[in-house]
N, C-alpha and C positions, 0 to 999 in steps of 0.2 A: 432352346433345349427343352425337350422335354420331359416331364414330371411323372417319373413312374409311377404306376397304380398303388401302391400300396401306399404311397405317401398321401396321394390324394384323397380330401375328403370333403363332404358336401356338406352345405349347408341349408337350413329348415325349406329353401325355396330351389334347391338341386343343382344349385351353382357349386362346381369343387373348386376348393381352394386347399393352399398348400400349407403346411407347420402355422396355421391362424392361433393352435393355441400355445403357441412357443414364443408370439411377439410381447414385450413388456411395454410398457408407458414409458416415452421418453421421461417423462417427471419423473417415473419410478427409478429408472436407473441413474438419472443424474443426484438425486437423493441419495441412492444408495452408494454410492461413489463420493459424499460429502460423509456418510456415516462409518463407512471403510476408512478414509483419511484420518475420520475421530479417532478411528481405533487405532491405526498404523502410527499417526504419526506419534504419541507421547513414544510409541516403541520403539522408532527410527531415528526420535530427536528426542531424547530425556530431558528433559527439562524440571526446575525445583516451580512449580505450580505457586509455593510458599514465599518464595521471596517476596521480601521487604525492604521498600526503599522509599522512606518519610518524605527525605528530598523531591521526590517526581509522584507523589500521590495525586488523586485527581485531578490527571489531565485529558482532557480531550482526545476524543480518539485522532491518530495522526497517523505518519507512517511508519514510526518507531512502535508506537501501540496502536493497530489498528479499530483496537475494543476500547480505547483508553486504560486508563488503571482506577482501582477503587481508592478508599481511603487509607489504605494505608503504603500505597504505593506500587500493588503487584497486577500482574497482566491480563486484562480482562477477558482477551479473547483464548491466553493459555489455562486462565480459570475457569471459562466456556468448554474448551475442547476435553478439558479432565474431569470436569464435571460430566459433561454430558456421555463420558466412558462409565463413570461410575453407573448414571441414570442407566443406562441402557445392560448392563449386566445385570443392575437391580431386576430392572423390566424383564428381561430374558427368563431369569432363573427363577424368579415368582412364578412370570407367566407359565411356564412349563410346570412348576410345581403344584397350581391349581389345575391345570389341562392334566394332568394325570389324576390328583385326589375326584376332581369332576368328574373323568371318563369312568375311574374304576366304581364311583358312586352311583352317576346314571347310568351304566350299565348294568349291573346287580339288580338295579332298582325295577328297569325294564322287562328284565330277562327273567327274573323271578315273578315276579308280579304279584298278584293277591295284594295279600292285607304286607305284606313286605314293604309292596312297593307304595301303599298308603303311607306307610311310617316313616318311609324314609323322606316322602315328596312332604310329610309334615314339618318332619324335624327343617328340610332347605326351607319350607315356608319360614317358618319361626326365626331362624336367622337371615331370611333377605329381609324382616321385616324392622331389624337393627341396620342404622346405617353404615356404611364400609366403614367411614372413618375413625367413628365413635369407637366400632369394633376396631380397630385399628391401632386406635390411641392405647386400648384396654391393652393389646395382647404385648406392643412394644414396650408398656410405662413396667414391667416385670421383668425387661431385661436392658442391660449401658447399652446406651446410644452405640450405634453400629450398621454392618449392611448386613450381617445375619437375621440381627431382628427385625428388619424392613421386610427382606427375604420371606421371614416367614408369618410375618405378616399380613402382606399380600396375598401369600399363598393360602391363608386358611381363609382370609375375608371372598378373596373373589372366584370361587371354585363352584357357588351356587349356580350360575346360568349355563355354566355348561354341561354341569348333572340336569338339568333342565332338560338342553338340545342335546344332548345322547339320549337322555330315558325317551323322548320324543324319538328321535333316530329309529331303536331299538324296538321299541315297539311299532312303528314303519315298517320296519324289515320281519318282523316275526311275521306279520300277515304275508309274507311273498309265498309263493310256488315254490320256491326251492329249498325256503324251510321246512313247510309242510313237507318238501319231499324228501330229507333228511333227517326229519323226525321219524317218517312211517317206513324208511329206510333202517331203525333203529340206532339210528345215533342218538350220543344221549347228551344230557343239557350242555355238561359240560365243552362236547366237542362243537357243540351247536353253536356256543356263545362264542369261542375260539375263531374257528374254522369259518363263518359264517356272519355274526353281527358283528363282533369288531371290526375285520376289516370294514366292513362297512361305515363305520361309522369316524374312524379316523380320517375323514377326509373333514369331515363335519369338527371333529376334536383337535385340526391342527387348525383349520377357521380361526375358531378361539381362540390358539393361543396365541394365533398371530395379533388377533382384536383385543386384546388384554392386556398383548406388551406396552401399548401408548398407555392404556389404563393405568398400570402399574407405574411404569414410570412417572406419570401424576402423583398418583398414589403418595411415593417417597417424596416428592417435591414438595406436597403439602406437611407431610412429616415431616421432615426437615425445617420449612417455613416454621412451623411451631417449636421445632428445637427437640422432637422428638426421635429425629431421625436418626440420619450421619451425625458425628461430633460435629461440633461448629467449626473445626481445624481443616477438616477433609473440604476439599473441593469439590460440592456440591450443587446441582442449579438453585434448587429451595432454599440451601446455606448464604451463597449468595443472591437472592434477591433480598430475603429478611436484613442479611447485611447492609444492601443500599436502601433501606427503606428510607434513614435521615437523609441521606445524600440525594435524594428525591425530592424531601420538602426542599432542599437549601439548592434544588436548579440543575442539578449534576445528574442528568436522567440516562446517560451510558452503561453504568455499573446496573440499572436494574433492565433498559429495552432487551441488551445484548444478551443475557440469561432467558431470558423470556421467548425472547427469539430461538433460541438454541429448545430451548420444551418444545414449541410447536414444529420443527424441523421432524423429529423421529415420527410424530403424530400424523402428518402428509405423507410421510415414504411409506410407514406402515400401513394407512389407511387406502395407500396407493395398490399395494401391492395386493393387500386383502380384497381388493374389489375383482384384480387376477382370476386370484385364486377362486372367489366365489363363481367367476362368471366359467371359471373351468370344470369345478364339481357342480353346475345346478342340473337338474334334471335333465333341460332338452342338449345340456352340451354330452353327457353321459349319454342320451339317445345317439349321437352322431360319433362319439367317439367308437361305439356299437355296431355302427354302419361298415 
C-alpha cells in the first residue's frame, strides 16, 4: 500500500520515510508500562503498605514476598511500589513548578534585556553558586516533614538552568526575521513575547521538565535519607533505604538493593524518553518537519 504524500517525509540524505518521529524506544515503552502499573496498581489493589508482622520479619525474598520484608515484618516490594508513587508525584509537581518559575524568569530576562537582564542572570548566578541540597535542607528545616515541603523545595532550588536555556532560547529567537518583521510591523513587546518567543521556546521548557523529574525525585530521596523529607511513617524510597542501613551491616541486603533499584527505574524511562523528545525538537529535525 501506498503512503500518501502528505504523510511522507524526508530525511537529511532524501530518502522519505513515514511517521519516523511517532516511533518510541522499546525500553521507553516497556518502562513506561512498569511506571503506569506503580501507579495503577496501589489504585486497583489497596493495600496497607504499613502492616506489621514481627513473626515473618526479614525474610528472604520468596514467592510469598518477592522483595522479601524488612525489619519489622512488612512487604518490600509493596513498600517499593508506594514509595515509588509517592517519588514520582514529588518529581512531577516540583518538576513542573521550577519549568514554569524558570520559564517565566528566563523569559523576562531575555526579552527585556539591558541592564534587566544583567540583574537578573546575577541574582541565578549567586544561587547556582549554593549547593541544591544545602539550599534544600535550608528551605524544608522551616516547615514538618511532608511532601509539600519537598515540593517546594525542589521547586525553588532547581529552576536556575532552565531560566538559563530559555533566556538563551529567547534571545535566539529575538535575532530571527520574523521578529524583526513583527516588530517593524508595530507590534509591541508584549504581543512579541506572547505570540512569538514563548511558543518558541516551550518545546525547550518542556525538555526541562522532563530532565528534572529524575532530578527531583533524587532530590526527596536524599531528603528523606537524612530524615528531612517524608515522616519516616510514609512509604518512602529514601525512608526506606535509611531504614535498612543496619540490616545491611548484619547481611540482609534485600530491604536496601530493592529501593535502590526502584530510584534508578524512573531515571532510564525518563532519560529514555527525553532523548525522544530532544531528537524531535533539535534543529535539523524542525528543518524536515518544514519540508
Amino acid at each position: 500500500m501506498s503512503i500518501p504524500a502528505a504523510l511522507r517525509r524526508r530525511t537529511p540524505r532524501g530518502k522519505p520515510t513515514a511517521g519516523r518521529g511517532l516511533r518510541l524506544p522499546l525500553s521507553s515503552c516497556a518502562v513506561a508500562a512498569v511506571l503506569l502499573a506503580v501507579v495503577l496498581v496501589p489504585l486497583l489493589v489497596p493495600l496497607d503498605e504499613q502492616a506489621v508482622d514481627l513473626t515473618d520479619k526479614l525474610h528472604a525474598p520468596s514467592l510469598a514476598h518477592p522483595f522479601g520484608t524488612d525489619d519489622v515484618g512488612r512487604d518490600v516490594l509493596l513498600r517499593c511500589v508506594y514509595g515509588l508513587r509517592v517519588s514520582l508525584l514529588v518529581g512531577v509537581v516540583a518538576a513542573l513548578t521550577a519549568t514554569v518559575i524558570g520559564t517565566a524568569v528566563g523569559a523576562a530576562a531575555g526579552a527585556v534585556g539591558g541592564r534587566t537582564d544583567r540583574m537578573v542572570m546575577r541574582v541565578v548566578d549567586v544561587f547556582s553558586s549554593v549547593p541544591h541540597l544545602l539550599l534544600g535542607i535550608f528551605i524544608v528545616a522551616m516547615f514538618r516533614p511532608g511532601v509539600w515541603p519537598v515540593v517546594i523545595s525542589v521547586g525553588l532550588t532547581h529552576w536556575l538552568s532552565t531560566a538559563r536555556i530559555v533566556r538563551a532560547e529567547v534571545l535566539s529567537l529575538r535575532s530571527r526575521d520574523f521578529v524583526d518583521a513583527a516588530v517593524s510591523g508595530g507590534a509591541s513587546r508584549w504581543r512579541v513575547g506572547v505570540r512569538h518567543l514563548l511558543p518558541g521556546v516551550l518545546p525547550q521548557a518542556g525538555l526541562a521538565a522532563v530532565l528534572m523529574v529524575p532530578h527531583a525525585i533524587w532530590h526527596e530521596s536524599a531528603l528523606s535519607f537524612l530524615g528531612l523529607g517524608l515522616p519516616t511513617h510514609r512509604a518512602s524510597l529514601g525512608n526506606m533505604i535509611q531504614d535498612a542501613r543496619g540490616t545491611l551491616l548484619a547481611g540482609d541486603w534485600w530491604p536496601t538493593l530493592f529501593p535502590g533499584l526502584f530510584l534508578i527505574v524512573p531515571t532510564l524511562a525518563i532519560a529514555s524518553l527525553a532523548g525522544v523528545w530532544r531528537e524531535r525538537i533539535s534543529p535539523r529535525r524542525r528543518s524536515e518537519l518544514m519540508l
